[in-house]
N, C-alpha and C positions, 0 to 999 in steps of 0.2 A: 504494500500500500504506500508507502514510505516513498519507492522509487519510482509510483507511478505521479505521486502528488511535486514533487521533484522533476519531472520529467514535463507534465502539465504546466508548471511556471519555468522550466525552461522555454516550452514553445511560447508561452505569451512574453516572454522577454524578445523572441525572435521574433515575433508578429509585430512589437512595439517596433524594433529599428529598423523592419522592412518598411514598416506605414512612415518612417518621418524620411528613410532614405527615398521611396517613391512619392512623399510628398515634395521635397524638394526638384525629382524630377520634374514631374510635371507639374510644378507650381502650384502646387494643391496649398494655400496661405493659413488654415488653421492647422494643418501638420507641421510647415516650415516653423509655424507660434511655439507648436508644441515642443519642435527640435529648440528651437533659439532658446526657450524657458530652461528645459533638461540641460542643456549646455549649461546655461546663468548659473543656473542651482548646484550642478554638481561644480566648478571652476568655486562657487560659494562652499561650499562643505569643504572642498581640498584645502582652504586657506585656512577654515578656523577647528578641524576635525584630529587632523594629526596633531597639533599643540595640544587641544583640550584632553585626548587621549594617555599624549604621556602625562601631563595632571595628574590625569584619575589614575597612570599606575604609580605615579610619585606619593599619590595621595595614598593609596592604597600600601605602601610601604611603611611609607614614615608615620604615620597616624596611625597609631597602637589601638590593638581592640577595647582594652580595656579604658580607655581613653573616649571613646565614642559612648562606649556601654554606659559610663559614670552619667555622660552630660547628655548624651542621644536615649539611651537605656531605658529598660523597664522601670525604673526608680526615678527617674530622671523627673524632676517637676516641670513645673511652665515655665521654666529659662529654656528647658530646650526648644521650644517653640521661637525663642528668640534668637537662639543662635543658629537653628535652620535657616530662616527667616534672612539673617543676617549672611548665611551661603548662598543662601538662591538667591539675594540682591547683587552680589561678586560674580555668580555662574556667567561665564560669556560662551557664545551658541547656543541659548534657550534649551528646549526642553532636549535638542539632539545629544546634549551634553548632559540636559538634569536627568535624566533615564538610567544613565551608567553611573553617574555619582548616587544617586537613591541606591541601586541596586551595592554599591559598596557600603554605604551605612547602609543596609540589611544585613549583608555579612557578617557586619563589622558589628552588629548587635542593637542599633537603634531601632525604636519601639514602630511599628508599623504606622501612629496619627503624624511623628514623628518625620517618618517617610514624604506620607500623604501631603502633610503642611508643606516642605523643601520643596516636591512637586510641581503644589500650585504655586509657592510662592514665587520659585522659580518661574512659572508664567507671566504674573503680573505682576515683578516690582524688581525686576533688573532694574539694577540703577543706570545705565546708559539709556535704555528702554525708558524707563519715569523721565531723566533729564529732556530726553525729546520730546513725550508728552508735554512736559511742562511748556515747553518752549512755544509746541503749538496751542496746546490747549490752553494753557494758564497753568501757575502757581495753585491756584485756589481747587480750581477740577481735581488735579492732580490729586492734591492733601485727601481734599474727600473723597474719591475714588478708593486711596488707600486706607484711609480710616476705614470705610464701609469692608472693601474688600478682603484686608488681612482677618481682622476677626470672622469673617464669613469662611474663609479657608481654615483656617483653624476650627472653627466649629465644627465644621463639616469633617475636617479630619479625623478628630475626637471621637465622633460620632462613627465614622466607617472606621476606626483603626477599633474600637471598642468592641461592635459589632463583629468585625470577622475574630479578635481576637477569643470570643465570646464562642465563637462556631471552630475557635482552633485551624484557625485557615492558616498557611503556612507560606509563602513565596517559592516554587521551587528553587533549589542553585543550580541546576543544570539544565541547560537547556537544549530542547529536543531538534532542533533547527540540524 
């Protein structure tokens, strides 16, 4: 089953680059769109993909388990909410980048709302992200945006990390890919 499901997103990987190479043939302009974007985007990932990477194994070295478990941990009170908070404001690459750092504090022993919170926070409140907000939208949007926002992340983490840990749900570490 494995190597027919493997086999099936091989061919739709070839059916994608026959559709942009025969779109450029014959001038077909929503496939040349769709070539030029796939270009953009991966040229985009090569620049900030390989940095962020060695990060997460630097990060994953030098930052002790027990070290994570204390302030990320099951014991861990509502600081750890701030010092997620305070990594997924630093995270550069958005979520391509916060996926594999989450998934190391899992490892690494932080508490599943823990995760959740870094996650989201890493969505909406990169600080390069907020400075440009600001810029367009205002100071004032910005502030209340995040006031409203972070505790709604947080709540909601609470909430779902409580829950599955409630149902004993567990992350796998290996993956079947």
């Amino acid at each position: 089953m494995k190597k027919q499901n493997n086999f099936i997103k091989i061919i739709f990987i070839v059916f994608y680059f026959i559709f942009i190479i025969v779109s450029f043939i014959i001038d077909f302009q929503p496939g040349k769109q769709i070539g030029l974007n796939f270009k953009t985007f991966t040229i985009e990932m090569l620049k900030i993909l390989p940095c962020a990477f060695i990060l997460i194994g630097l990060f994953e070295v030098w930052v002790k388990k027990e070290k994570v478990e204390k302030h990320l941990g099951k014991d861990s009170g509502m600081m750890s909410y701030f010092w997620v908070i305070l990594l997924a404001g630093t995270t550069v690459g958005g979520l391509y980048v916060a996926f594999p750092v989450a998934y190391t504090l899992f490892k690494k022993g932080a508490k599943l709302s823990v995760i959740f919170t870094y996650v989201g926070a890493a969505g909406i409140c990169r600080i390069p992200m907020t400075i440009f907000e600001a810029s367009f939208m205002g100071i004032k949007f910005t502030i209340i945006r995040l006031i409203v926002s972070i505790p709604l992340v947080i709540f909601s983490s609470i909430l779902l990390g409580n829950y599955l840990e409630k149902k004993k749900y567990n992350l796998p570490l290996k993956s079947n890919l």
